[in-house]
TIVOGU-226884 format. One record per residue (C-alpha): chain; x, y, z. Coordinates in Angstrom, 3 decimals, always signed. Layout:
SITE,kette,east,north,up
SITE,A,X,Y,Z
...
// end
This chain:
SITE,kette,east,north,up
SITE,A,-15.673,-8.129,-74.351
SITE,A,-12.823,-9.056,-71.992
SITE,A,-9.479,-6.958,-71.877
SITE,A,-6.451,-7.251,-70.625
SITE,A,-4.788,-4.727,-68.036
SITE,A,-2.983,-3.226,-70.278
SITE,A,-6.050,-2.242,-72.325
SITE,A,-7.204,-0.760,-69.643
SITE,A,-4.712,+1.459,-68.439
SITE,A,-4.442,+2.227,-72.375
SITE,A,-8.625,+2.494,-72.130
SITE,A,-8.558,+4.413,-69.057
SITE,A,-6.085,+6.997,-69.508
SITE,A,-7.286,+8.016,-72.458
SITE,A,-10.714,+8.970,-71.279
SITE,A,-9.456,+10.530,-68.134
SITE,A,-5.609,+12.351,-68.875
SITE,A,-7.591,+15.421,-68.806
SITE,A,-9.280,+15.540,-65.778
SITE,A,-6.583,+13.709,-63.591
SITE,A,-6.334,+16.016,-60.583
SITE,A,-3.642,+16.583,-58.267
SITE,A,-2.379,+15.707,-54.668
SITE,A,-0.899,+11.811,-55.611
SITE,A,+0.316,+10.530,-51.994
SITE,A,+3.445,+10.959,-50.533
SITE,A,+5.757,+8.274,-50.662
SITE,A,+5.224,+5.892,-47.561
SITE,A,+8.887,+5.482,-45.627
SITE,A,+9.630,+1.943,-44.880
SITE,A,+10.422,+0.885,-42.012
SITE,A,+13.965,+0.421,-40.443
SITE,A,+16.707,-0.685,-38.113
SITE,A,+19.842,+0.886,-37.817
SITE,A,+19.704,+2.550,-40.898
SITE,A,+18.461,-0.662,-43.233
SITE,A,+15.029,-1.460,-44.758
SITE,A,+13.278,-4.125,-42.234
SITE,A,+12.060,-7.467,-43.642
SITE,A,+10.024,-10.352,-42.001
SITE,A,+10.058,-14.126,-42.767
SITE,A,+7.624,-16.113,-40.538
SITE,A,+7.981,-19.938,-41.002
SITE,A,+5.068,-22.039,-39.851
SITE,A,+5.993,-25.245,-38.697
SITE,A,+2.350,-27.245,-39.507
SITE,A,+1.080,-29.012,-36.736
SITE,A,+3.520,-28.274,-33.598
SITE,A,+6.959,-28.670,-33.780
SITE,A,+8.644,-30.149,-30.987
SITE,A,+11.363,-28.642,-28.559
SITE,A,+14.665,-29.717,-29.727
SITE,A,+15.437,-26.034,-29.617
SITE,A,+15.130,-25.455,-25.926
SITE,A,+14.443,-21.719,-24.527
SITE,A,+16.732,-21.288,-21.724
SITE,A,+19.409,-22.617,-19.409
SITE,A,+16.686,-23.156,-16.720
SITE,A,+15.211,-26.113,-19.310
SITE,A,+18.871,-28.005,-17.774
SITE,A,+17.709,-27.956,-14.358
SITE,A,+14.723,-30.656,-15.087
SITE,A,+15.236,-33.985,-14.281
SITE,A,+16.847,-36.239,-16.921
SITE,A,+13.079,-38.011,-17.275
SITE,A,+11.487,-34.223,-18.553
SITE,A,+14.631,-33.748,-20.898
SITE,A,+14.588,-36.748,-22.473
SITE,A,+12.783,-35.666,-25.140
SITE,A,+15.040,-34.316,-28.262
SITE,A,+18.427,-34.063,-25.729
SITE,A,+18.906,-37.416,-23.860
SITE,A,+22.267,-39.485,-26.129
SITE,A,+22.601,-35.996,-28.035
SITE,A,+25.083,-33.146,-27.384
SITE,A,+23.640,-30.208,-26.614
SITE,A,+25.600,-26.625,-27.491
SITE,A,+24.573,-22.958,-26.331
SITE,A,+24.977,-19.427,-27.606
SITE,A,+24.447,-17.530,-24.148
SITE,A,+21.006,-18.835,-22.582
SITE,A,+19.779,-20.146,-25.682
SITE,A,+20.441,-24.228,-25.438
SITE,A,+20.125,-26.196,-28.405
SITE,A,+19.969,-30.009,-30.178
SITE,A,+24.033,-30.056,-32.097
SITE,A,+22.388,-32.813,-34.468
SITE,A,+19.638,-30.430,-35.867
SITE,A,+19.606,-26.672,-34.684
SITE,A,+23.124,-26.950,-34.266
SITE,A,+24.043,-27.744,-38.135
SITE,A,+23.075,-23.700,-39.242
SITE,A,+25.944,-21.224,-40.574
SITE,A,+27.488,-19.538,-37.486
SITE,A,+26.206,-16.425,-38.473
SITE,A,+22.555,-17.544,-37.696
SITE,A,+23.675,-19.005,-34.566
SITE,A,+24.933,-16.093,-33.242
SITE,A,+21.611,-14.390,-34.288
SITE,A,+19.628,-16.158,-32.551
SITE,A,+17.143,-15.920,-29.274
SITE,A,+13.935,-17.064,-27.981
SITE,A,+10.374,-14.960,-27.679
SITE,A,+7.915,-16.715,-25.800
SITE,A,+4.021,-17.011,-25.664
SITE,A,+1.711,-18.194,-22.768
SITE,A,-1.253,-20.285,-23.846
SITE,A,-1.010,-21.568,-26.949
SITE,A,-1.874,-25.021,-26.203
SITE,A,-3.807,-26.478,-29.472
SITE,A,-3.687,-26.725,-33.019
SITE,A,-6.457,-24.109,-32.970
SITE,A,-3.779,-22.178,-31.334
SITE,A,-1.965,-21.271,-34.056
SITE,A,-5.259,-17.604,-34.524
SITE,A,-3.593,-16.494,-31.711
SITE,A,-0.795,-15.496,-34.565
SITE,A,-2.957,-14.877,-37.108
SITE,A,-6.124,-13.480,-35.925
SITE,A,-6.914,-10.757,-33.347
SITE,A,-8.402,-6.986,-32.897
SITE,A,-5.870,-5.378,-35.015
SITE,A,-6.152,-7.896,-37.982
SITE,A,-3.957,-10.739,-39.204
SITE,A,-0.251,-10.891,-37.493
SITE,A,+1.287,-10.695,-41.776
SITE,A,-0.992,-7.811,-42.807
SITE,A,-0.842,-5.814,-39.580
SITE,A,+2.936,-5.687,-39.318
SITE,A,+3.677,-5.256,-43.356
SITE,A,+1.278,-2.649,-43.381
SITE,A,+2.359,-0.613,-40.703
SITE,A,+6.175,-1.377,-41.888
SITE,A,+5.250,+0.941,-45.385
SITE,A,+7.218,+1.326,-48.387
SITE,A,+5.672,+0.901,-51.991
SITE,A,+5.704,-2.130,-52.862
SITE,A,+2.900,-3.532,-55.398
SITE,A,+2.815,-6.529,-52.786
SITE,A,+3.387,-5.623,-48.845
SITE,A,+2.892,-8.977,-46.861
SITE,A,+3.041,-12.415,-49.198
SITE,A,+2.515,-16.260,-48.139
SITE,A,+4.542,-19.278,-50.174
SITE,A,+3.199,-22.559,-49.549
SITE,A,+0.644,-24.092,-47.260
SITE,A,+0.341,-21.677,-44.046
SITE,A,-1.780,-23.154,-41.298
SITE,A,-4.532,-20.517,-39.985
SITE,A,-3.274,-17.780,-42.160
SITE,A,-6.275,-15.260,-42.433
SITE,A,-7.628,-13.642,-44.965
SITE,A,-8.744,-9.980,-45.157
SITE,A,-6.896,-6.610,-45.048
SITE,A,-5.339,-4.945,-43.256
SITE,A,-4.419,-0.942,-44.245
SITE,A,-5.152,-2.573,-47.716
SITE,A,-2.768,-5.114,-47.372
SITE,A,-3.498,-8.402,-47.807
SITE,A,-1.806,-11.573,-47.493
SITE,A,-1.137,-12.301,-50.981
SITE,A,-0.625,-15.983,-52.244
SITE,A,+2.509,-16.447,-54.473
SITE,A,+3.251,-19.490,-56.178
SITE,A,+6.073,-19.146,-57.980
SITE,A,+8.831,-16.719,-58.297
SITE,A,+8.426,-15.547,-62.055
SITE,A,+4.437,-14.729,-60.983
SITE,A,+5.899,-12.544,-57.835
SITE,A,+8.147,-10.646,-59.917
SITE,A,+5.822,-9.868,-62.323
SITE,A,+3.574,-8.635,-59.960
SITE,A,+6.601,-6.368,-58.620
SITE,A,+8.058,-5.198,-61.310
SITE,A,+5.454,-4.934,-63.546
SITE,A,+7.089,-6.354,-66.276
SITE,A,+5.778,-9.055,-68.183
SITE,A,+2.856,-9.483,-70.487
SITE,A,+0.199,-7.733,-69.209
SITE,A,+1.892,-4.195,-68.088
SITE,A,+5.254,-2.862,-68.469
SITE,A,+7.180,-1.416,-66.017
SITE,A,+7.165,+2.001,-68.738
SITE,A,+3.502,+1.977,-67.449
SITE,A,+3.157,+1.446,-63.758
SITE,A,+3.250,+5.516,-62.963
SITE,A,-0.153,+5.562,-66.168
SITE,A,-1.694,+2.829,-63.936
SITE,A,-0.920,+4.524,-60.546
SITE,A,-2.255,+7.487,-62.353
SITE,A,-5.733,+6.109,-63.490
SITE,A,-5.895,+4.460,-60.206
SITE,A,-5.578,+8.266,-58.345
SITE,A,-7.994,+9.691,-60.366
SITE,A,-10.697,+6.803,-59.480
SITE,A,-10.089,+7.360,-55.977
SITE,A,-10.038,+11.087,-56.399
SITE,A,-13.853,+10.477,-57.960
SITE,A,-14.882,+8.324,-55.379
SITE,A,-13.188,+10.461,-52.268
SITE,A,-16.420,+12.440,-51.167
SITE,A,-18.722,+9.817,-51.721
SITE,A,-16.262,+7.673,-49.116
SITE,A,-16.120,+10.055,-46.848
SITE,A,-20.070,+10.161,-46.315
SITE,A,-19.629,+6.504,-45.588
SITE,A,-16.256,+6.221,-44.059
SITE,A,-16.848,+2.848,-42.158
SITE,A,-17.800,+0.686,-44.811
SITE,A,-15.270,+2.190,-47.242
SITE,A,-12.544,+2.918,-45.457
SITE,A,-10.664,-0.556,-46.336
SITE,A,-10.842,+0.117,-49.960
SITE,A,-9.449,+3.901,-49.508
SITE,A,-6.164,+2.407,-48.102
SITE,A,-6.432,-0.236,-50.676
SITE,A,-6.359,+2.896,-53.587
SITE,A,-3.611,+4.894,-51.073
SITE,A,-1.419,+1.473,-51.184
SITE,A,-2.275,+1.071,-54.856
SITE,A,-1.179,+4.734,-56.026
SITE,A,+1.898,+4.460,-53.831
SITE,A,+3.182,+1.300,-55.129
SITE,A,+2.677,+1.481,-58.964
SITE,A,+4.187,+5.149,-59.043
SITE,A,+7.110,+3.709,-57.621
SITE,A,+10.107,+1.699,-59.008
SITE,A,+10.440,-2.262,-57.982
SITE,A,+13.970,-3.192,-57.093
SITE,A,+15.282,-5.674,-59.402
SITE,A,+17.116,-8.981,-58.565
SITE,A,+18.226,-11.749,-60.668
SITE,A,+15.411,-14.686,-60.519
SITE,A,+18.126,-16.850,-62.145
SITE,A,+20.660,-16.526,-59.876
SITE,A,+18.520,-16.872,-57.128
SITE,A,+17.009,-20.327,-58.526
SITE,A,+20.287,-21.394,-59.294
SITE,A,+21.394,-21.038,-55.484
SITE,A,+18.835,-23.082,-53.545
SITE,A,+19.358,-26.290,-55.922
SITE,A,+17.998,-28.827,-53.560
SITE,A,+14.570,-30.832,-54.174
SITE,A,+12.936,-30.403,-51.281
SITE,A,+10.252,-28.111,-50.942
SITE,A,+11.788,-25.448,-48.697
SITE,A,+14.231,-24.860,-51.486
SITE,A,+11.911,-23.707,-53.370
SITE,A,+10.023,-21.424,-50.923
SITE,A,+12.851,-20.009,-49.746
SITE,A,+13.894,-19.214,-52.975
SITE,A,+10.646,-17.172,-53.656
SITE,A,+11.185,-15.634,-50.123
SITE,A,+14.178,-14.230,-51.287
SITE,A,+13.001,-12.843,-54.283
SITE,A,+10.270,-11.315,-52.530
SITE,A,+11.899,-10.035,-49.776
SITE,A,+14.971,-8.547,-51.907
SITE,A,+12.142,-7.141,-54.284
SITE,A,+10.986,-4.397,-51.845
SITE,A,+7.555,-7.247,-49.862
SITE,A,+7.717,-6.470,-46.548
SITE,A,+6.462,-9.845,-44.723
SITE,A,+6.591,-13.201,-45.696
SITE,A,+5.146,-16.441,-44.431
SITE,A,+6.009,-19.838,-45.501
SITE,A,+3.970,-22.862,-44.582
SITE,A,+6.820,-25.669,-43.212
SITE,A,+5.352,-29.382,-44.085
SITE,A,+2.126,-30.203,-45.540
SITE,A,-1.148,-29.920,-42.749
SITE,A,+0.013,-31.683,-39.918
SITE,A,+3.466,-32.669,-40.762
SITE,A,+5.135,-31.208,-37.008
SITE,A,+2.185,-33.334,-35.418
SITE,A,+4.710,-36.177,-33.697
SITE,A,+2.993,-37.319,-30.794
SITE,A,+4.440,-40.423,-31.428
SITE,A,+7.931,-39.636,-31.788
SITE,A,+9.464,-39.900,-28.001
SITE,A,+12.849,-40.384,-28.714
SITE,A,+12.902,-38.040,-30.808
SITE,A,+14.212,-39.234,-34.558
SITE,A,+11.041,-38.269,-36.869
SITE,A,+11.682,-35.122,-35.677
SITE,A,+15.284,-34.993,-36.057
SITE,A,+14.693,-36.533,-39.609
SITE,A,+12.150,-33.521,-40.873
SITE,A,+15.179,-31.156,-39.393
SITE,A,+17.650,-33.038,-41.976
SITE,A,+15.330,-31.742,-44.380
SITE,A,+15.668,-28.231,-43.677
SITE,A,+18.599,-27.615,-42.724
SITE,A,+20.295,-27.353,-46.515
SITE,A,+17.828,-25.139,-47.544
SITE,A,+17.701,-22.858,-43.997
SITE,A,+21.784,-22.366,-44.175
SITE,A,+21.211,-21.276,-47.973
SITE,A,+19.058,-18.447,-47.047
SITE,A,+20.902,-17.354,-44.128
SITE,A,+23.855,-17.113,-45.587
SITE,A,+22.464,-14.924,-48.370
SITE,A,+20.669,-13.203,-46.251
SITE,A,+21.479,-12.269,-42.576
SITE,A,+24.063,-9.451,-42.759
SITE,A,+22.930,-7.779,-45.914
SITE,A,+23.656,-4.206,-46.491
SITE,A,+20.356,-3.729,-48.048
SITE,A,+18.112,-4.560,-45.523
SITE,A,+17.563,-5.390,-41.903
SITE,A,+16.153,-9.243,-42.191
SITE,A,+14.018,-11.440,-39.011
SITE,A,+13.126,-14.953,-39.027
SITE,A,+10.564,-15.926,-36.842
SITE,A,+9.749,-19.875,-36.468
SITE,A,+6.056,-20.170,-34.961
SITE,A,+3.622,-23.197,-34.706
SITE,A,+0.339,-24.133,-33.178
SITE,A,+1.874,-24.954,-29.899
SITE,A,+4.715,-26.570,-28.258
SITE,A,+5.329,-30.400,-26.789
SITE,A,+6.081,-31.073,-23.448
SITE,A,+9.378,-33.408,-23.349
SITE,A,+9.298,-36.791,-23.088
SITE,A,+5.608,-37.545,-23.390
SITE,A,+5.514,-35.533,-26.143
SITE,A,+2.237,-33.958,-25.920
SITE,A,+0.708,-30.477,-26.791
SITE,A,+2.390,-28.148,-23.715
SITE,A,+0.784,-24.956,-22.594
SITE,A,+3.539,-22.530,-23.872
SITE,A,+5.241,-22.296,-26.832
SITE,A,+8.955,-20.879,-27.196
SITE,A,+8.948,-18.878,-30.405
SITE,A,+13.013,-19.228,-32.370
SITE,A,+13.831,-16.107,-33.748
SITE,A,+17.050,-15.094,-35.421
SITE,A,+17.779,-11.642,-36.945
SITE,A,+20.039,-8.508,-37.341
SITE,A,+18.114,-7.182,-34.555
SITE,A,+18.545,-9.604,-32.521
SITE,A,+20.743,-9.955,-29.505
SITE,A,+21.978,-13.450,-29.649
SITE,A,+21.810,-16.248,-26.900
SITE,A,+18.991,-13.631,-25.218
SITE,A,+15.800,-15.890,-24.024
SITE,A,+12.696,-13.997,-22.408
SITE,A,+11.669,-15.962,-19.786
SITE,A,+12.590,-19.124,-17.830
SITE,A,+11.300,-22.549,-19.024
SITE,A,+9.929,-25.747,-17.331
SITE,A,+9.017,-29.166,-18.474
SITE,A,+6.302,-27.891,-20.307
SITE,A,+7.697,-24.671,-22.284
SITE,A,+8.692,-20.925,-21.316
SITE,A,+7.390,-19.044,-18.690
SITE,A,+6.925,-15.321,-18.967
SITE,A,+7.427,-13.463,-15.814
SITE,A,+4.550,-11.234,-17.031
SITE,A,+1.946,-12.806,-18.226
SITE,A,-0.836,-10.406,-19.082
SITE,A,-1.899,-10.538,-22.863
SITE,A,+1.405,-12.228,-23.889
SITE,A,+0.255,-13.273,-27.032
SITE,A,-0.208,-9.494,-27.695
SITE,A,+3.455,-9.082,-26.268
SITE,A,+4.943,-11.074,-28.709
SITE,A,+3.491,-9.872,-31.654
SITE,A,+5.006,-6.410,-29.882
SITE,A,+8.059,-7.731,-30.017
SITE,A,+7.948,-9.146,-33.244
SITE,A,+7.520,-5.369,-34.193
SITE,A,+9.812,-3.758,-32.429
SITE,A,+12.449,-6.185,-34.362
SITE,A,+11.161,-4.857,-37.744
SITE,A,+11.653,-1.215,-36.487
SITE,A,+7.978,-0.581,-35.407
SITE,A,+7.768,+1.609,-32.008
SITE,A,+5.542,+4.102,-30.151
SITE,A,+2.270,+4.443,-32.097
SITE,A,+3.598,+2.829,-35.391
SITE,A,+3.770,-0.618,-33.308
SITE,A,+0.026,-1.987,-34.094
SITE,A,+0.848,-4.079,-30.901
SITE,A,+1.865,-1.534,-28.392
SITE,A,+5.124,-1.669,-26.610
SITE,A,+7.221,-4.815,-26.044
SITE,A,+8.870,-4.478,-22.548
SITE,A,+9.128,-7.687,-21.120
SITE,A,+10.495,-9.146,-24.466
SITE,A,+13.113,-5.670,-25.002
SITE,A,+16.094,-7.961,-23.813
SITE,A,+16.070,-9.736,-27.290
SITE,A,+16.041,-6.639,-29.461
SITE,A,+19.913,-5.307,-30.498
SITE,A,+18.878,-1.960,-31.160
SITE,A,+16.464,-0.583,-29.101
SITE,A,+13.222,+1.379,-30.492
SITE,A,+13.280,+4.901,-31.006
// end
């Protein structure tokens, strides 16, 4: 006989109100920045976007040949080292403009590149940095879309949850909806604490192969004995009115993020959309920017400068293109714009081919650091260790 959740929290607490036992988890603390809950948007432009955002004021020192690529017959404009394309980049609100700065990675040279983000020792980039960021939310780290080389697995027992819609998310969130009420997300947290409280000696005797699922029950407990913010889906809907895709994703990002997720990653273009060998002078490119650009200024306006929370934007690909011939380059300058961000800061020095770090051991490590640092993660919460050479970026620096 199949049942519905809410049968089984009815089911469940019946049989086991009287031997619930005590000790429920503390609540986790989110993370923060100056005071403000820390959120995370990673954008994944699908198949390497090209560098009509340049890195640094060094990128003007190549010969006219290397910059012709995305800058020759276009203006060019520049918030403090931080050069970019007026026609595309140039078109966002002035409020994400003068959040903005450029992280760079060494090596990331391929479209198999792009595990360098999401894979590695500590678990995906999403789950390791929404996990470690805490809070209670029913979902910590979320993807929207088609996100190339996003892993799987857990992380803490987070995972990188697939949303498809907003009214899903919410429901998730809130708990409202059809199959449980908010009224009975502290009954489910409940008969969730007593199953782990059951199964807590026998996981202990195995701790390796059970640990995952332990955090998975901590997370659980934590998040459905604790109330979901609320937001208007409606209003939301009704502000990113465009028809193209990112409207929509966006849109769900918001919701998400405003709704107490920690991380979300949105998948930019469908499989190998950025992929533009072929595009020299430069116009694909600047046509697929057209696209976004309605939809980006939406959610920055909404959403840089919020009392509520502390908000980053990271754009990341497989890899970058070296001007001009357009090809995969060995480097890859990472766009970020943020609250935390010191704006027209670029780490690094570029040449024809991308940004050069001037310390190059483990830098994909380093920028996933850095990343963290942005969100508020430092000393031992950081699952990427310290961020030094990238420190320049962050406004407020770690505690």
């Amino acid at each position: 006989m199949k049942i519905n959740r809410r049968q089984f929290i009815q089911g469940a607490t019946a049989a086991g109100a009287a031997s619930l036992m005590g000790g429920f988890p503390q609540i986790s603390q989110a993370a923060t920045v100056n005071g403000k809950r820390s959120t995370l948007l990673l954008i994944m432009m699908n198949g390497g976007y090209a560098p009509i955002q340049t890195s640094a004021h060094s990128f003007l020192n190549n010969t006219n040949a290397q910059m012709h690529f995305g800058i020759k017959d276009n203006p060019i404009d520049n918030r403090g080292d931080v050069y970019f394309d007026v026609s595309t980049w140039g078109r966002l609100p002035e409020k994400a403009l003068s959040r903005m700065a450029c992280v760079g990675s060494v090596g990331a040279s391929n479209h198999n590149s792009a595990k360098h983000f999401w894979e590695g020792p500590q678990g995906g980039l999403p789950q390791a940095l929404a996990s470690a960021m805490g809070g209670n939310s029913a979902i910590k780290a979320a993807k929207v879309g088609n996100v190339t080389g996003a892993p799987g697995g857990s992380v803490g027992g987070v995972s990188l949850e697939s949303v498809k819609d907003m009214d899903s998310g919410l429901r998730t969130l809130t708990g409202a909806g059809q199959t449980i009420t908010r009224d009975e997300r502290p009954i489910m947290g409940r008969v969730v604490e007593e199953s782990y409280q059951r199964f807590q000696a026998l996981a202990q005797k195995n701790p390796d192969n059970l640990s995952s699922l332990i955090d998975g029950y901590k997370n659980l407990v934590k998040s459905m004995t604790t109330p979901s913010a609320s937001v208007d889906a409606d209003e939301i809907k009704a502000a990113y009115s465009g028809s193209y895709q990112l409207y929509t994703d966006l849109s769900i990002a918001e919701a998400l993020l405003r709704s107490g997720v920690n991380v979300v990653c949105i998948g930019e273009g469908t499989g190998t959309y950025w992929d533009t060998h072929d595009d020299n002078d430069g116009s694909r490119t600047r046509a697929y920017f057209d696209l976004m650009i309605g939809p980006l200024s939406v959610f920055f306006n909404r959403m840089l400068d919020r009392d509520d929370m502390n908000l980053t934007v990271v754009f990341v690909s497989e890899h970058s293109r070296i001007p001009l011939i357009n090809n995969h380059g060995p480097h890859l300058s990472t766009i970020v714009f943020g609250d935390n961000v010191n704006g027209g800061v670029s780490t690094g020095e570029t040449d024809n081919g991308g940004l050069v770090l001037g310390v190059e051991d483990k830098p994909v490590i380093a920028w996933k650091a850095a990343i963290g640092e942005m969100v508020g993660l430092s000393g031992g919460a950081n699952p990427f260790g310290a961020a030094e050479v990238h420190r320049p970026v962050m406004k407020y620096a770690p505690a």
